[in-house]
N, C-alpha and C positions, 0 to 999 in steps of 0.2 A: 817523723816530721819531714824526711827529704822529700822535696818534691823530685818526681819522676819526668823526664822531657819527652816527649815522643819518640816510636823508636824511630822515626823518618829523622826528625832531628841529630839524634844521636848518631846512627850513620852517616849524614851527610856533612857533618863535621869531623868526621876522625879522620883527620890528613894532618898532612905532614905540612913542616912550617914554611914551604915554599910561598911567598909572595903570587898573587892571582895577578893576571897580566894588565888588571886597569884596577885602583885602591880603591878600595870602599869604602866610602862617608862614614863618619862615627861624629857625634857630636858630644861631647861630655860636658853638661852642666856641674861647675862648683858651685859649694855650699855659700863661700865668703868669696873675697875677691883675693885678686891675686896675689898671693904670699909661698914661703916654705911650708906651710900646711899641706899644702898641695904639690910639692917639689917631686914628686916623683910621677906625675904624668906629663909634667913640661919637660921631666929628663929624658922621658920615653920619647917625647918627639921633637926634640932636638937633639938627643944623639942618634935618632935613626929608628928606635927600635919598632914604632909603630909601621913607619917606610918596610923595614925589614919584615912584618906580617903582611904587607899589603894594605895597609889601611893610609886614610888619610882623616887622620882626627884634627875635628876641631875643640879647641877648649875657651870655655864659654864663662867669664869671671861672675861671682853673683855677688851681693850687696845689701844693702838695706831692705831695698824693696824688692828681692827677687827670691818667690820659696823654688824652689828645684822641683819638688813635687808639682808644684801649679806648671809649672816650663814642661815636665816630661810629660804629664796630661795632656797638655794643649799641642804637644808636638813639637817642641821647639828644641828636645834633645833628646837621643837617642838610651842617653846611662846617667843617673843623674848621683850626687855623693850626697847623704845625711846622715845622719843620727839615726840610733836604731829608735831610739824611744820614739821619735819624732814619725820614722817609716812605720811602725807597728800600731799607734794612733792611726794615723792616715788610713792604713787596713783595714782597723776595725771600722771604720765609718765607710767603708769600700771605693777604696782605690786601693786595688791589686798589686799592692808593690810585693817586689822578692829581692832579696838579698843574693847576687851572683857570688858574691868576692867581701872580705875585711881584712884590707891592708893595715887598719890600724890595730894594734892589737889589749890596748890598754887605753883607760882614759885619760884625757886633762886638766878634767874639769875639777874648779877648785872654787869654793868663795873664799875669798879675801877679804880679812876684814881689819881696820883699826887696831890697836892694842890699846890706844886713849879711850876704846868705845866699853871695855871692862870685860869684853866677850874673849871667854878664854875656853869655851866649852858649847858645842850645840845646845847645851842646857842654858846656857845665857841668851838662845837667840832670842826668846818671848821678848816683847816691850821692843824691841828695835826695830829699824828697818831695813830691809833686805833690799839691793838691784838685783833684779831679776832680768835677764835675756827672754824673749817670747819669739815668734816665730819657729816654734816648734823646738826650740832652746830648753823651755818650761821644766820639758816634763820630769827630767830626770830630779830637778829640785823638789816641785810640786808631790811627786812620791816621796823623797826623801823627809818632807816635812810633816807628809801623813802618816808617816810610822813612825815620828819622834810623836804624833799626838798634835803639831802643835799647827793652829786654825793662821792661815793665810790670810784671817780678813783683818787684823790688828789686832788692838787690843791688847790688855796687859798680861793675857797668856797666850797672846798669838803674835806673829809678825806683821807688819804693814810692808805689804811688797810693793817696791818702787819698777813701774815697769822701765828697764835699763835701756838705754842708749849703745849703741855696740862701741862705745868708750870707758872710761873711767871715773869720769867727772863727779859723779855724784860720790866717789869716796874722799876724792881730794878738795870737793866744797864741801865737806861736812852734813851733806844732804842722805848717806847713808852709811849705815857700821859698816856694812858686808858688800862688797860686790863681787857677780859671777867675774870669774878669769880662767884665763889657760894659761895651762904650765907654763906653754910657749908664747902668751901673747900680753896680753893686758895682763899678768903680774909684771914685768917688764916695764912694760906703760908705766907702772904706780913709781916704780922702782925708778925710770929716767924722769920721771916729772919731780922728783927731790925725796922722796919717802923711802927710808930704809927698810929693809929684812928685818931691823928688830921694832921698827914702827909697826909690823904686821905680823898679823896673826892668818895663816891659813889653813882650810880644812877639805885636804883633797878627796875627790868622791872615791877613789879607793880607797882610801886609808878607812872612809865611815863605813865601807860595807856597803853601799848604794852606787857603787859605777854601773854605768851601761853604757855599751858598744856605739862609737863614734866613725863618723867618716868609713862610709862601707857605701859599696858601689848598688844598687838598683834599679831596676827596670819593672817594666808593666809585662807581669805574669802572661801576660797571652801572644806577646812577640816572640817568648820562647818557643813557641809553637812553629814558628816559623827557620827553617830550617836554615838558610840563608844570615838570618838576622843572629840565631845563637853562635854559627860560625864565627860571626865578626866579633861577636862577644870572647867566646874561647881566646881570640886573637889580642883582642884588645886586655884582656888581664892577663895574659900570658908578657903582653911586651909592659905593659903598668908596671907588674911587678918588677920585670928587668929595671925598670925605670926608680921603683922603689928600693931596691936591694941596691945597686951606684950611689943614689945620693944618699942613701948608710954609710955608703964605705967614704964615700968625698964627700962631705957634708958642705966645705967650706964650696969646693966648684959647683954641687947645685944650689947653695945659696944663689951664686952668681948667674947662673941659668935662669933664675926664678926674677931676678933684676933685669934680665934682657928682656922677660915678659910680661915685665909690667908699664903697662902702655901709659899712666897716671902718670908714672915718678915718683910717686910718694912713697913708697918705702927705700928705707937705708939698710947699707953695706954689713952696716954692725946690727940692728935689728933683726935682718933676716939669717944672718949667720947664724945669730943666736938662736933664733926661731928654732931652724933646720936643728941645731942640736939639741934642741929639745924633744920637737918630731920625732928624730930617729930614736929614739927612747921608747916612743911607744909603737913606731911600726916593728921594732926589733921584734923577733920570735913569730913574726907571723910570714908566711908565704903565701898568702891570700887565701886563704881557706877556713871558712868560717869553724871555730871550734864551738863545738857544741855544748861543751860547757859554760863556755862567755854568754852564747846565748840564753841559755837558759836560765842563767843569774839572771841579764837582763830583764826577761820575762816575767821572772820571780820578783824583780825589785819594783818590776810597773805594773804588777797585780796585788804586789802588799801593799797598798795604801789605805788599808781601810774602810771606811767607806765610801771614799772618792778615788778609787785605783785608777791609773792614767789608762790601762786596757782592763776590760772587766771579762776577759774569755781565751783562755789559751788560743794564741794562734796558730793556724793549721796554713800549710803552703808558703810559709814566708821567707824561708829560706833554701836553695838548694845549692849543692856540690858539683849539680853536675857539669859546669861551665869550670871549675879551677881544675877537676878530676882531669879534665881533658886537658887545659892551659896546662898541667904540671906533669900530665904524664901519666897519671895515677892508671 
């Protein structure tokens, strides 16, 4: 499965980390908007580290209405961060994405549900209704639901999925049993809006067997070709990850990093602290270099779905090594 770069490529990025005499542009589209999720590429370029390769990145907050994928297509970012499930759909329908780099090394994904709602088992979800997150959010559930068997169109041995709002609301107006959360973000939410740890029942996609690979960096397979363009990649996961490995060790000081760059206001002190320690939980053990056993669960989890699997054909080309091999030394 590694994809191979050219060998024009490959030579003309094996240099050393000296800075080029004028930085070059790097645009990074986020998945969500500005929070600690993403605390380790604003630490990279605000403590220096991307200056220190020669680069000058911009980082580009996304939102309700903005997919990453639609933005790196159109040109409007050079590396863009998603979901693997989310990248390897997009593929099979063609658009060439690859995976250079996964800084995240674990998932967060979790539904959260009521404990008034009598749901104390995936075997209770029939007859309820589910929030669901979509914009490429889906997939990892929509599999998860086609190997327990059970039909996403209602019914009293299916669920009725609520397509979700990237908030909480529909659990705290009694509009849904279950809704999607992250470790680090909206269980929180439920928890400060008055709802206790023992009012809720949650079911993280680890714990069921059905995780797959989050927040991992890609690009449009045929810029690697380009010998120029891989360098500044090399460059740019090489100084990310300095960026992610600091804000492990100072959790509380890139919270506060991640506060200076959010241009809104709207996040707080104590949220994103929290945030960030949740974060580093899961970037822990990775040094950006995709394990191939994560992925291949992944793969495996978005091809078991039965008869509606989220990809219906091993994918070929979707990931390669050869950008961290170099960023780390290998």
């Amino acid at each position: 499965m590694k994809k191979i770069l050219s060998t024009l490529a490959i030579g003309a990025f094996a240099f050393t980390a000296t800075p080029a005499f004028s930085a070059d542009d790097v645009t990074l589209q986020l998945k969500w908007v500005t929070q600690a999720q993403f605390a380790g590429y604003y630490v990279a370029k605000d403590m220096g580290f991307y200056e220190a390769e020669g680069l000058n990145v911009t980082i580009k907050p996304g939102g309700p209405d903005i997919a990453p994928v639609q933005v790196l297509v159109g040109g409007g970012a050079d590396v863009v961060i998603d979901w693997m499930p989310s990248a390897l759909a997009a593929r099979e329908k063609g658009v060439p994405l690859v995976n250079i780099a996964q800084p995240f090394k674990s998932s967060g994904m979790m539904l959260t549900c009521r404990a008034d709602s009598g749901i104390t088992s995936p075997a209770d979800f029939p007859g309820n209704t589910l929030g669901v997150w979509f914009f490429g959010n889906e997939y990892p559930f929509l599999s998860w639901m086609s190997q327990l068997g059970i039909s996403t169109e209602g019914g009293a041995d299916g669920v009725e999925v609520l397509k979700q709002g990237f908030n909480v609301d529909p659990i705290l107006q009694n509009q849904a049993a279950c809704v999607s959360t992250m470790t680090y973000n909206e269980y929180w939410q439920i928890i400060d809006a008055g709802l206790s740890a023992d009012d809720l029942v949650t079911f993280k996609y680890e714990d069921e067997g059905v995780a797959t690979l989050e927040d991992g960096l890609y690009v449009l397979e045929d810029r690697l070709d380009d010998a120029a363009f891989s360098d500044e990649m090399v460059r740019f996961v090489r100084a990310s990850m300095k960026g992610w490995k600091w804000a492990e060790e100072n959790p509380d000081a890139a919270a506060d990093i991640v506060l200076e760059n959010d241009e809104t206001g709207a996040q707080t002190e104590m949220h994103q602290r929290r945030m960030m320690g949740e974060v580093a939980k899961l970037t822990a053990g990775s040094d950006g270099t995709l394990d191939v056993a994560d992925y291949e669960r992944t793969v495996a989890t978005l091809m078991g779905g039965g008869s509606d699997p989220v990809i219906t054909m091993e994918p070929s080309g979707a990931w390669t090594h050869a950008i961290t091999d170099l960023a780390l030394g290998m």
